[in-house]
C-alpha positions as CSV (number, residue, x, y, z in Angstrom):
1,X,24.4,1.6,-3.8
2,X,22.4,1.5,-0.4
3,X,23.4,4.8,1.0
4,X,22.3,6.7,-2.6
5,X,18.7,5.0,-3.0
6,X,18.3,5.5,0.9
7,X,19.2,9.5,0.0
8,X,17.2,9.7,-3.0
9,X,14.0,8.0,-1.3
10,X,14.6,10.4,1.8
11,X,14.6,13.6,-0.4
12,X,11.1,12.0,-2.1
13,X,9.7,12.0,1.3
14,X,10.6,15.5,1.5
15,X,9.5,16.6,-1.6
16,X,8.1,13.9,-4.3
17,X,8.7,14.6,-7.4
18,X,7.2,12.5,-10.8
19,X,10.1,11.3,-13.4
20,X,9.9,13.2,-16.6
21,X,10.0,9.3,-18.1
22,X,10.3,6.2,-16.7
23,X,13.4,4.4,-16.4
24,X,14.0,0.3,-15.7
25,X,14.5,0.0,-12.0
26,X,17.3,-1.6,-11.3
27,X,17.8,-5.0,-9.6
28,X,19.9,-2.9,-6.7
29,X,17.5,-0.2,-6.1
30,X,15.0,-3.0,-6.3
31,X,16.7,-4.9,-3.8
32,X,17.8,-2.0,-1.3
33,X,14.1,-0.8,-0.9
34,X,12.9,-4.4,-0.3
35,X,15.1,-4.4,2.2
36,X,14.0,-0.9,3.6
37,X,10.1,-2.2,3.4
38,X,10.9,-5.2,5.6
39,X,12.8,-3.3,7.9
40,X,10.3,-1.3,8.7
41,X,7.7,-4.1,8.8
42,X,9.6,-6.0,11.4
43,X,10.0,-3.7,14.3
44,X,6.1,-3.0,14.0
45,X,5.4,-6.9,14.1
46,X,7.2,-6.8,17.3
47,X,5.9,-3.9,19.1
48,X,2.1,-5.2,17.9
49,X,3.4,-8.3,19.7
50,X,4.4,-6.6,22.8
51,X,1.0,-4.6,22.8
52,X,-1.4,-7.9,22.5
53,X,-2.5,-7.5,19.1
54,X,-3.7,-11.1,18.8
55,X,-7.2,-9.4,21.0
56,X,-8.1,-9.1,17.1
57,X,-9.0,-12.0,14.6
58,X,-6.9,-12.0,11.1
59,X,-8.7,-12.5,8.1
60,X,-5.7,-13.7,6.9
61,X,-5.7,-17.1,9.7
62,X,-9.1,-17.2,8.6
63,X,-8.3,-17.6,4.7
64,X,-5.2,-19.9,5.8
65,X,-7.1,-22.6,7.0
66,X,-10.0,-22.5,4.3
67,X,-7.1,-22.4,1.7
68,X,-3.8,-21.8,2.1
69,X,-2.8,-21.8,-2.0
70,X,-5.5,-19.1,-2.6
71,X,-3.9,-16.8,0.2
72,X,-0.4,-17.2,-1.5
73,X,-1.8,-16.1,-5.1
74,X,-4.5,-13.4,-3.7
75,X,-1.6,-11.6,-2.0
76,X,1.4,-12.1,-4.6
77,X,-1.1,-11.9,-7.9
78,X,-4.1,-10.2,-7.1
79,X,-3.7,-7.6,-4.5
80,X,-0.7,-6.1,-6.0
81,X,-3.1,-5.8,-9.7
82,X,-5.7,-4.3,-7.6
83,X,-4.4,-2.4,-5.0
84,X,-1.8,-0.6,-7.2
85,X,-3.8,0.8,-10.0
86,X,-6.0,1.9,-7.4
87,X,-3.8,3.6,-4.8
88,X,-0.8,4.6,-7.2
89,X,-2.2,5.3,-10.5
90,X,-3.2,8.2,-10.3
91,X,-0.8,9.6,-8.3
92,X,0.8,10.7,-11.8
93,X,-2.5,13.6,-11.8
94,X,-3.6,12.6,-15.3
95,X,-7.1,12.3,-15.9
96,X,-7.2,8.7,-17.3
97,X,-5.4,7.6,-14.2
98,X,-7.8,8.8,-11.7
99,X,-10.9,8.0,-13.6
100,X,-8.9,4.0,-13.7
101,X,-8.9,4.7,-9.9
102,X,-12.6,5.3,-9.4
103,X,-13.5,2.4,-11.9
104,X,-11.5,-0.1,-9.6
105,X,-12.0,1.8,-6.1
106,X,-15.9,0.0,-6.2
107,X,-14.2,-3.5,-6.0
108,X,-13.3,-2.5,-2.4
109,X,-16.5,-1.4,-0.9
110,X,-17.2,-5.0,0.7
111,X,-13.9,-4.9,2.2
112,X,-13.9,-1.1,3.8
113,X,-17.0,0.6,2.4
114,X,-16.2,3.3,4.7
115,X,-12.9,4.1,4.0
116,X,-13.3,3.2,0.4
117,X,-16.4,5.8,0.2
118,X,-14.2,8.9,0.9
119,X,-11.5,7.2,-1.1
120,X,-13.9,7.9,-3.9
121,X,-14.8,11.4,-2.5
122,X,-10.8,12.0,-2.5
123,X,-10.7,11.2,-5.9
124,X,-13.5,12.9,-7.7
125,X,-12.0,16.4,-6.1
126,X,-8.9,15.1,-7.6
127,X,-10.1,15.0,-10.8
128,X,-12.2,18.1,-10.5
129,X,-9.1,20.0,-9.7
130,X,-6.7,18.3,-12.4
131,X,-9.7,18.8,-15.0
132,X,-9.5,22.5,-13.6
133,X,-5.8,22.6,-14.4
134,X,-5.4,23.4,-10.7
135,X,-3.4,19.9,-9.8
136,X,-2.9,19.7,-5.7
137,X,0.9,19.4,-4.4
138,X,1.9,16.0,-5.1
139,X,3.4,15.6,-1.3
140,X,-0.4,16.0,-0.5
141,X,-1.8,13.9,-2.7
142,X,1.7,10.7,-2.0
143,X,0.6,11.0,1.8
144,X,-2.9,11.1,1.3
145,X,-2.7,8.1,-0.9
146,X,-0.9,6.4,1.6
147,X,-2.6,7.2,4.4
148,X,-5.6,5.5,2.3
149,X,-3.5,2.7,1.3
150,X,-3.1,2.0,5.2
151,X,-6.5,2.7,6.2
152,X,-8.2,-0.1,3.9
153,X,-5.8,-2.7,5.6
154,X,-7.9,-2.4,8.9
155,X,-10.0,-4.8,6.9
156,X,-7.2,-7.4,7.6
157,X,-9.1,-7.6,11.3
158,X,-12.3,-9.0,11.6
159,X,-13.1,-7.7,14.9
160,X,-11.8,-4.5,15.0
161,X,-14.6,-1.3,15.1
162,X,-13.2,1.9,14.0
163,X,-15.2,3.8,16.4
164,X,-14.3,1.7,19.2
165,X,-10.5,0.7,18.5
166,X,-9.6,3.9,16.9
167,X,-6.3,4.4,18.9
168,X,-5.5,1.3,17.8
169,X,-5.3,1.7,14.5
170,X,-1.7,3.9,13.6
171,X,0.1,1.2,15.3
172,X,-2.0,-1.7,13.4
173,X,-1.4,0.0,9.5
174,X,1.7,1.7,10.3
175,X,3.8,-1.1,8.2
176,X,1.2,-0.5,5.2
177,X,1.6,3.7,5.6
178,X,5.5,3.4,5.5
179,X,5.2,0.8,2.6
180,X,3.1,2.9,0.4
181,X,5.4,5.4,0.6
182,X,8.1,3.0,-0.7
183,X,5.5,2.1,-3.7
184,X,4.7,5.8,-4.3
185,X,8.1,6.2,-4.6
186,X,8.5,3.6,-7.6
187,X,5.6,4.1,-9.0
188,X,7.0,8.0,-9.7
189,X,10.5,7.0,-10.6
190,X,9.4,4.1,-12.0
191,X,6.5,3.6,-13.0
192,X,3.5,1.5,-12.5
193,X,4.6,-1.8,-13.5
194,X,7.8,-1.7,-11.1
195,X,5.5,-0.9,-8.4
196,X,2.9,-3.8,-8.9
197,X,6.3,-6.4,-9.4
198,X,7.5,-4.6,-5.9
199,X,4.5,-4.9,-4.2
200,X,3.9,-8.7,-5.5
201,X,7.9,-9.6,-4.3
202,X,7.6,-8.0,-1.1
203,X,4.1,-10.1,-0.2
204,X,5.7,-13.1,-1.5
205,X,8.4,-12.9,1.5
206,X,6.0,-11.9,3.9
207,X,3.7,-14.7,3.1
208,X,5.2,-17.9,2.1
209,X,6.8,-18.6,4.8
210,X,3.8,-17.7,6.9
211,X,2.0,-20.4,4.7
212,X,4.9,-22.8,4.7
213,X,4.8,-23.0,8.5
214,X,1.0,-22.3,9.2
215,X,-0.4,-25.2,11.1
216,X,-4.2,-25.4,11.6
């Protein structure tokens, strides 16, 4: 099982394609690419480790020691029903699913209002061109998606400039980049729902334990 959905997600990478209908995604497949997100996600931890990451405040110790429990169902409940619709939706290049996009893109503008402005710009030529019936390649629109996807993370950093820490920032969203992939990839073979439960499990294992063990 591993070495097929490891194949099939490599040749997505290559090439996306969308699923001519969604299928249930199995609890292997489910598994196996959980497994891929968090190996990805580990080696990154370390190397921000190495490179003195902690020169940056976390919004997230911030929201840990105001309330721990909202944390925990703000990144299991919430993020996942917000950040999916809005950065996988409308990767399918249907009009509906974009305009859903632009609707919920606004709820970010306090948290990145600069990333999330050309977001919005991204979006509204996407729909230009898929009301044009001239739909971009999907590999552009998967990476661009992603790339968008990382970028709003920087918000995780209270401190950080983007004019000033700029090199920075591939090494600080590269975990997010690699897991929107993964998500892109589900949400196409998938569908949306798969992708929202994915995104939801794989928080849950990155952030209970941090909760668990978080002393103030």
């Amino acid at each position: 099982m591993p070495l097929p959905v490891f194949q099939d997600f490599l040749a997505f990478l290559k090439s996306p394609t969308k699923s001519d209908s969604f299928t249930k995604m199995p609890a292997g497949r489910f598994l196996v690419l959980l497994l891929l997100a968090l190996a990805l996600v580990i080696p990154f931890s370390v190397l921000l480790e190495w490179l003195g990451v902690d020169q940056f405040d976390s919004i997230l110790e911030e929201m840990l020691a105001e309330n721990k429990w909202l944390v925990v169902i703000g990144a299991i409940f919430l993020a996942p029903l917000l950040e999916e619709p809005i950065f996988r939706l409308h990767l399918d290049l249907k009009m509906t699913s974009i305009w859903w996009g632009l609707g919920m893109s606004i709820l970010l503008i306090s948290q990145q209002w600069c990333v999330t402005a050309v977001f919005i710009v991204y979006l509204v030529y996407l729909l230009i061109k898929v009301f044009r019936h001239r739909p971009p390649n999907l590999k552009f629109v998967v990476y661009t998606s992603s790339i968008f996807f990382a970028l709003i993370h920087v918000g995780n950093f209270s401190n950080l400039e983007l004019a000033d820490h700029i090199y920075w920032i591939p090494f600080l969203v590269a975990s997010q980049f690699f897991g929107g992939l993964i998500l892109s990839y589900i949400r196409l073979s998938h569908g949306i729902w798969f992708s929202i439960l994915f995104h939801g499990a794989y928080n849950a294992i990155l952030i209970i334990p941090t909760v668990y063990f978080y002393e103030p």
